[in-house]
C-alpha positions in Angstrom: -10.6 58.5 30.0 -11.1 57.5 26.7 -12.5 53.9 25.7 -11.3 51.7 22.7 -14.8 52.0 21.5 -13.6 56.3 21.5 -10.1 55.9 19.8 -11.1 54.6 16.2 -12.7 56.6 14.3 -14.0 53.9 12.4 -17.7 53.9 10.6 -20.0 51.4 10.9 -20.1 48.9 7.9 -22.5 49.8 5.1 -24.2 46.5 3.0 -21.9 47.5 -0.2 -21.3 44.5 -1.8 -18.6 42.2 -0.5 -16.7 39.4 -2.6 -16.9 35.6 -2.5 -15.8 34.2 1.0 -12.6 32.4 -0.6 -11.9 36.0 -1.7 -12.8 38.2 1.3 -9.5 39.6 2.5 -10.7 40.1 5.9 -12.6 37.2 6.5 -9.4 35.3 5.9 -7.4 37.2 7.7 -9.2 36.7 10.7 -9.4 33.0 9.8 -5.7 33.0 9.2 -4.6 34.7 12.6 -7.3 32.7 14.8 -6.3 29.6 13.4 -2.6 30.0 13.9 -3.6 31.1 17.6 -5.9 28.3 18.0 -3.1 25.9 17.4 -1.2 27.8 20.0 -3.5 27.7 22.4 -3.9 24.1 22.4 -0.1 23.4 22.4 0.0 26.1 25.7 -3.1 24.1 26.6 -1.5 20.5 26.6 2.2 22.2 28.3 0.3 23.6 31.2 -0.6 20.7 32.7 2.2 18.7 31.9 4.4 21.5 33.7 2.6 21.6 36.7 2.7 17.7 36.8 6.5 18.0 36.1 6.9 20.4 38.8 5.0 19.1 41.4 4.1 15.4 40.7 0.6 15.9 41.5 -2.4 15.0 39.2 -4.8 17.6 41.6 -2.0 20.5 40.9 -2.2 19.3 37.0 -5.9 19.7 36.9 -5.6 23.0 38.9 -3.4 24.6 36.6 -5.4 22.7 33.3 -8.4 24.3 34.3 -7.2 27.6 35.1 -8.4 29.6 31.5 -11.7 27.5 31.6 -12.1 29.5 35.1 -10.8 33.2 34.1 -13.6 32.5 30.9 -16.1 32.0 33.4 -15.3 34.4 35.5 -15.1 37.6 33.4 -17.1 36.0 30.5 -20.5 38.5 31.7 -18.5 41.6 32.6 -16.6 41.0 29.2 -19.4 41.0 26.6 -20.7 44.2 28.4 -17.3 45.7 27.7 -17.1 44.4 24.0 -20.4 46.2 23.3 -19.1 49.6 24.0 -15.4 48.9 22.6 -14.1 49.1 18.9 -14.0 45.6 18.1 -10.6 46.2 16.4 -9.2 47.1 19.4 -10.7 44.9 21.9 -9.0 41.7 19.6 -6.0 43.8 19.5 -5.6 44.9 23.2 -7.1 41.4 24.4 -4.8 39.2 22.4 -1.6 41.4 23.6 -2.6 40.7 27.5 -2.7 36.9 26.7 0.5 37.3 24.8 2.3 38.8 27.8 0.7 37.1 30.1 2.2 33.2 28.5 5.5 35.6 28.3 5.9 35.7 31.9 5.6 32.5 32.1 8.7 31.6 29.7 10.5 34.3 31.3 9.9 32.5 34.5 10.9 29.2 33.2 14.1 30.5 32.1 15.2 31.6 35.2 14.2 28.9 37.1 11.3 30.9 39.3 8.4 28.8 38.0 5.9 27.8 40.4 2.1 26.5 40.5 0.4 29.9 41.5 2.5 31.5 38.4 0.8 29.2 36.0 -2.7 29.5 37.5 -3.0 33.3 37.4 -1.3 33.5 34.2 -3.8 31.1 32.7 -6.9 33.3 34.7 -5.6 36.4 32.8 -5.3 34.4 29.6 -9.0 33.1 29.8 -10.3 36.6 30.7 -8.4 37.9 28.1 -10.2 35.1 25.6 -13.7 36.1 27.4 -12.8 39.5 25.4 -11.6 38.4 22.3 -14.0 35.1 21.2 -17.4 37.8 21.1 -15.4 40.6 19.5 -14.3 38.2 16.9 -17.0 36.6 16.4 -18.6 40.2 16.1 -15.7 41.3 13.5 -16.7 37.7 11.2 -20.0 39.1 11.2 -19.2 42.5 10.2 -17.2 41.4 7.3 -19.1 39.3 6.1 -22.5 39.4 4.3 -25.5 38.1 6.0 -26.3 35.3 3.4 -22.7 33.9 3.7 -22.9 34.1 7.8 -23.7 30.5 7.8 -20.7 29.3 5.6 -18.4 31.2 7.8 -19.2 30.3 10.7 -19.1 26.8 9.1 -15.4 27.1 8.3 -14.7 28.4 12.2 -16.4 25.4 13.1 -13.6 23.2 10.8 -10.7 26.2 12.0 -11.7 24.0 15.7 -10.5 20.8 13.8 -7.8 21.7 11.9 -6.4 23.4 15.6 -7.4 20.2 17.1 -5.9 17.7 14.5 -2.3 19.7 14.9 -2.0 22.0 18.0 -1.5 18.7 20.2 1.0 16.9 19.0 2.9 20.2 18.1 3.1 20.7 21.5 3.8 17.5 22.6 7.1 17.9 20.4 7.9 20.9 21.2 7.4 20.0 25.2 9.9 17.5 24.8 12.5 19.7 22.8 11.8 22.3 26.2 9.7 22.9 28.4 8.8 26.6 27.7 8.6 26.4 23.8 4.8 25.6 23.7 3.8 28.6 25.6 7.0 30.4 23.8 4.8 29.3 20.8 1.5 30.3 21.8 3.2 34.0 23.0 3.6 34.0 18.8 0.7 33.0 17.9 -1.3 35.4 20.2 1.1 38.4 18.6 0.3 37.2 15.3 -3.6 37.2 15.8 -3.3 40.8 17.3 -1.3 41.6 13.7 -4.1 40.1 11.3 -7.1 42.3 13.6 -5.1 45.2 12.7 -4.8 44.4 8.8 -8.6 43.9 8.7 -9.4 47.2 6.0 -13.5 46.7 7.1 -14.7 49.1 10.2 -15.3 47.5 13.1 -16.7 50.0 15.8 -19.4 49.0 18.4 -22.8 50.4 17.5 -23.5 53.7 19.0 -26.5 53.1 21.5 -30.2 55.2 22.1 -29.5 58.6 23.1 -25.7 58.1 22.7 -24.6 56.4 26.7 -24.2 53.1 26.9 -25.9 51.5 30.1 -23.8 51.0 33.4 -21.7 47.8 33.4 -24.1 45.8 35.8 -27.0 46.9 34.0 -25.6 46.1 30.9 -24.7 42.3 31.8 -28.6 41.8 33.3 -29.9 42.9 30.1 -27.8 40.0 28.4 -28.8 37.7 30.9 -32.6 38.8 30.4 -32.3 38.7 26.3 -30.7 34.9 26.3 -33.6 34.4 29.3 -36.6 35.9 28.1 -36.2 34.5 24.2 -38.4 31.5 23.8 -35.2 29.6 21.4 -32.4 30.9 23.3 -33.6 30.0 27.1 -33.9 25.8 26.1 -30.9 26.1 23.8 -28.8 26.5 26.8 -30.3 23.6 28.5 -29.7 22.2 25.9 -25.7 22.5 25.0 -25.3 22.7 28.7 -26.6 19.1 28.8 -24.4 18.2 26.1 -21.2 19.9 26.6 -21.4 18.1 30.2 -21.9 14.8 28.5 -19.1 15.5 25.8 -16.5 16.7 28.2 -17.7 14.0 30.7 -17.6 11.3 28.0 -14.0 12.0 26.9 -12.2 11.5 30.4 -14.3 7.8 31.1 -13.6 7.0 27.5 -9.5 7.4 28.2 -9.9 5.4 31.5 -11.9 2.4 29.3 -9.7 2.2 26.8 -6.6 2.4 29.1 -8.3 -0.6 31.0 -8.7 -2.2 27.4 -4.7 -2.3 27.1 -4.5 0.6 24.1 -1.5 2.6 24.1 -1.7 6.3 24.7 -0.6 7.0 21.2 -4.0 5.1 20.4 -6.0 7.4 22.8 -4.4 10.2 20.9 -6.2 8.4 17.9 -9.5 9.0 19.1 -8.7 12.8 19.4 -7.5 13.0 15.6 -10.5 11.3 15.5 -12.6 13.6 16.5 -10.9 16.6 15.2 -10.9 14.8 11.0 -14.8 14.5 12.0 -15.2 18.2 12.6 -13.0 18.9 9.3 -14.8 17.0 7.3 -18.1 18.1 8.9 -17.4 22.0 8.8 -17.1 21.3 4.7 -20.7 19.3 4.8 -22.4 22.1 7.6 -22.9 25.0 4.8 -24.6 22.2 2.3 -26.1 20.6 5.6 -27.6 24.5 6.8 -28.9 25.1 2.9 -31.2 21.9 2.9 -32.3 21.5 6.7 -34.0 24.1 9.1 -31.8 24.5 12.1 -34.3 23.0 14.2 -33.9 19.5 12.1 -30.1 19.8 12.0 -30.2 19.9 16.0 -32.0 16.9 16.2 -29.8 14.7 13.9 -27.4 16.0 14.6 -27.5 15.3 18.5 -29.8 12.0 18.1 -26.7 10.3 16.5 -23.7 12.1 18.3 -26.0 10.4 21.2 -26.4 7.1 19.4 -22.5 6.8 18.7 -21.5 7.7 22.3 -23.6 5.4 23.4 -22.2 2.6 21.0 -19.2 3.3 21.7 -19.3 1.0 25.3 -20.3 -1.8 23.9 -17.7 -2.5 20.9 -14.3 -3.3 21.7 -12.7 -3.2 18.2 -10.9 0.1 18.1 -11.2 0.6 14.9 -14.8 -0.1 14.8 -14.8 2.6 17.8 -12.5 5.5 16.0 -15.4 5.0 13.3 -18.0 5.6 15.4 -16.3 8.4 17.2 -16.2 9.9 13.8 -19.6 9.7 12.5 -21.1 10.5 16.2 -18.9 14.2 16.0 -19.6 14.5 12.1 -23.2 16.9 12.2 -21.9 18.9 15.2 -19.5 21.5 13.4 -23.5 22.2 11.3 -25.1 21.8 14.9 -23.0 24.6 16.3 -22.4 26.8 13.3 -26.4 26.9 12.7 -26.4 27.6 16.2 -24.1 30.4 16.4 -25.7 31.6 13.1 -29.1 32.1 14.6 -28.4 34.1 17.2 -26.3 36.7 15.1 -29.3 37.4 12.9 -31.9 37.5 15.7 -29.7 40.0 18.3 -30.0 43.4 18.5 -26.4 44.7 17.0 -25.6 46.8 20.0 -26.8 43.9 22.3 -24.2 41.2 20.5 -20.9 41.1 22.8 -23.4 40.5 26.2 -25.7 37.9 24.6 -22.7 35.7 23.2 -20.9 36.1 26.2 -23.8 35.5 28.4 -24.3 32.4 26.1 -20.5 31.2 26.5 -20.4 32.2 29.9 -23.7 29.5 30.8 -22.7 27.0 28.3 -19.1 26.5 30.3 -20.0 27.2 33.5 -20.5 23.0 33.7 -17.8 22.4 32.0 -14.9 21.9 34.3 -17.4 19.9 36.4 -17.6 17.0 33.3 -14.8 15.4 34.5 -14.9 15.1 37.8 -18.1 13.5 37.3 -17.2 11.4 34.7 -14.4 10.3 37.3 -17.0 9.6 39.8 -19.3 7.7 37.7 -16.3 5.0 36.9 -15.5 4.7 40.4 -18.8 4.5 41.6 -20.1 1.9 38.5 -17.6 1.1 35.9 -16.2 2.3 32.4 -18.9 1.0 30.0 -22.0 1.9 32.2 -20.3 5.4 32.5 -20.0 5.7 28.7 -23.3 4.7 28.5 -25.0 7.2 31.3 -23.0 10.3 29.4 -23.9 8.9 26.0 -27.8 8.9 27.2 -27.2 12.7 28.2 -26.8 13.0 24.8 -29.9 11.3 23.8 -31.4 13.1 26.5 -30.8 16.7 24.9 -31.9 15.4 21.4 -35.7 14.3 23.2 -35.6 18.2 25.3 -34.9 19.5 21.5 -38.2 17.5 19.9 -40.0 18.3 23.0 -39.0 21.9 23.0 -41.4 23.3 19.8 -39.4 26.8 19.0 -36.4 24.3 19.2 -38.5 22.2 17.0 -39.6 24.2 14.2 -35.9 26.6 14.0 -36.5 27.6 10.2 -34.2 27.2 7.7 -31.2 29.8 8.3 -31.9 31.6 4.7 -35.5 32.5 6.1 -34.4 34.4 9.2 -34.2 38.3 8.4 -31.6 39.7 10.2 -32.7 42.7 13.1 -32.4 45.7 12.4 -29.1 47.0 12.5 -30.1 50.4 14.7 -29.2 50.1 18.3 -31.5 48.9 20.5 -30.6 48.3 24.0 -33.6 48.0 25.9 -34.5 44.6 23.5 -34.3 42.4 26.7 -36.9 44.3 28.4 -39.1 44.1 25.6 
């Protein structure tokens, strides 16, 4: 059987000399197509939910089917990047991105004829999420293929803001379109998922998986342990997981307490909305600062800020009731995370082994969330169990808590400046882990 890695004959990319970002064709393709489907994905995101509470009544079913692609990401996230390492990038965004499509279709299809039920949105949103396990590395692989190693930072700095802008408009999209029908979100994010597949294929650069030692790639299960053992054994990688892990709970946990406090305050849900938008103008704006934030701090630096004052502002945030005041710090708190996570991401392109990338960021990803859909249950817990403010105040000192692991941590410490890390060499080297 022939793989997608087998059916393109493409070559791998050569360091000829590539144009400006703002006038890289393929690099704004890909941002083109990915943003269009990010705003999809967060309308289908916020109709899911809201279907399965129209259907059913039930706030448990709601979270059931809401949490659905967080679990097919988990789930297939490891066996996925071993996958993306022996696939044709190209392809893998192509194929990947046409499952998700016709998975959301069934869905609408469904709808129409009035044969909708719970399980029907929960599997389709598992074969959605392991369809996104494929296609996040592979694109993230295809940025860095087209574009040159000096500018890896900047990009990933404007996928960073691509997360804002999808933020700032795929929610109330869908809200609109939820109330014109039911269907039309996912109908929408069917689209958009069509239209990202269409933009992977216009991408001119090659985009073939490196050809590993001796020309086999290593079984499946053998090739996820040796993504598990690179993120493990690196002395960077293994406490930045702790790390974001930390965080990400606290985040994710922060954001559910924070809608139950400022319910209990009396604000209208159109004013929780706010402190989304929020949020999403913060990463925006902080995307454009991250490439001028990366250029004058070491990455090691720009962690620490940057999660010392999301940490501060969280914590803040319980004990001022002007809303307002609390939009503002919401704001400043998310402003240094788009650099935080682009510096991030940035660093460990340039320091994995090419024909090890798909299974390290997956393995990364895969770790990162596997907390994730805990956050709010616990967050839930901690206001019954205490009350609002203490909660935001426990989460909020996560935060803190990650920034002190980061200063304590000294190769989180003393990250270099992302201009002074030489990328690997480009040959394949699959046994790196062991190493």
């Amino acid at each position: 059987m022939t793989s997608p890695g087998d059916a393109m004959c493409d070559e791998l990319p050569t360091d000829a000399k590539r144009p400006a970002l703002w006038r890289n064709r393929d690099f704004q393709l890909l941002v083109v197509g990915n943003t269009l489907n990010g705003i999809g994905s967060r309308m289908s995101g916020l109709a899911f939910p809201l279907l399965a509470l129209w259907m059913t009544h039930s706030a448990a079913l709601a979270g059931l089917v809401g949490g659905a692609v967080v679990a097919g990401l988990v789930v297939a996230g490891l066996p996925a990047g071993a996958f993306v390492d022996r696939w044709n990038r190209r392809q893998a965004m192509v194929w990947s991105a046409l499952v998700a499509a016709a998975a959301y279709a069934t869905v609408v299809v469904a709808y129409a004829a009035d044969l909708l039920t719970i399980a029907h949105l929960v599997v389709a949103g598992v074969v959605v999420g392991a369809a996104e396990s494929v296609f996040g590395p592979a694109d993230t692989l295809a940025t860095k293929a087209v574009v040159p190693a000096p500018d890896l930072s900047t990009a990933m700095s404007a996928v960073e803001g691509r997360q804002g802008v999808t933020g700032l408009i795929g929610p109330p999209l869908g809200g609109l379109l939820f109330s014109v029908s039911r269907s039309l979100p996912v109908l929408a994010d069917v689209v958009s998922y069509v239209v990202s597949a269409a933009a992977a294929l216009l991408v001119r650069t090659p985009l073939p998986a490196p050809r590993p030692e001796g020309g086999e790639h290593e079984p499946p299960l053998q090739a996820m342990r040796s993504g598990l053992k690179f993120v493990w054994r690196h002395e960077v990688l293994r406490p930045v997981v702790v790390v974001a892990t930390l965080l990400n709970f606290a985040v994710n946990g922060f954001l559910l307490v924070l809608i139950v406090v400022l319910q209990e305050r009396g604000v209208r849900p159109v004013g929780i909305g706010l402190a989304e938008t929020a949020i999403a103008v913060a990463t925006i704006v902080g995307a454009l600062l991250s490439a001028i934030v990366l250029k004058k701090l070491a990455a090691g630096r720009a962690l620490i800020v940057g999660t010392v004052l999301l940490g501060t502002c969280l914590v803040a945030c319980a004990f001022v009731h002007s809303y307002p005041v609390l939009l503002v710090l919401l704001a400043v708190g998310f402003l240094l995370i788009p650099a935080v996570n682009a510096g991030f991401m940035t660093y460990v392109m340039l320091i994995t082994p090419e024909a090890m990338q798909g299974r390290v960021q997956s393995a990364l990803m895969t770790t990162l969330m596997a907390m994730s859909p805990l956050a709010p249950v616990v967050g839930g817990l901690f206001v019954e169990w205490w009350n609002g403010e203490v909660s935001l105040v426990v989460l909020g000192g996560l935060a803190l808590l990650s920034a002190l692991v980061v200063g304590l941590v000294g190769p989180l410490r003393r990250m270099p400046l992302l201009a002074d890390v030489p990328p690997v060499d480009q040959g394949p080297q699959p046994d790196a882990a062991a190493a």
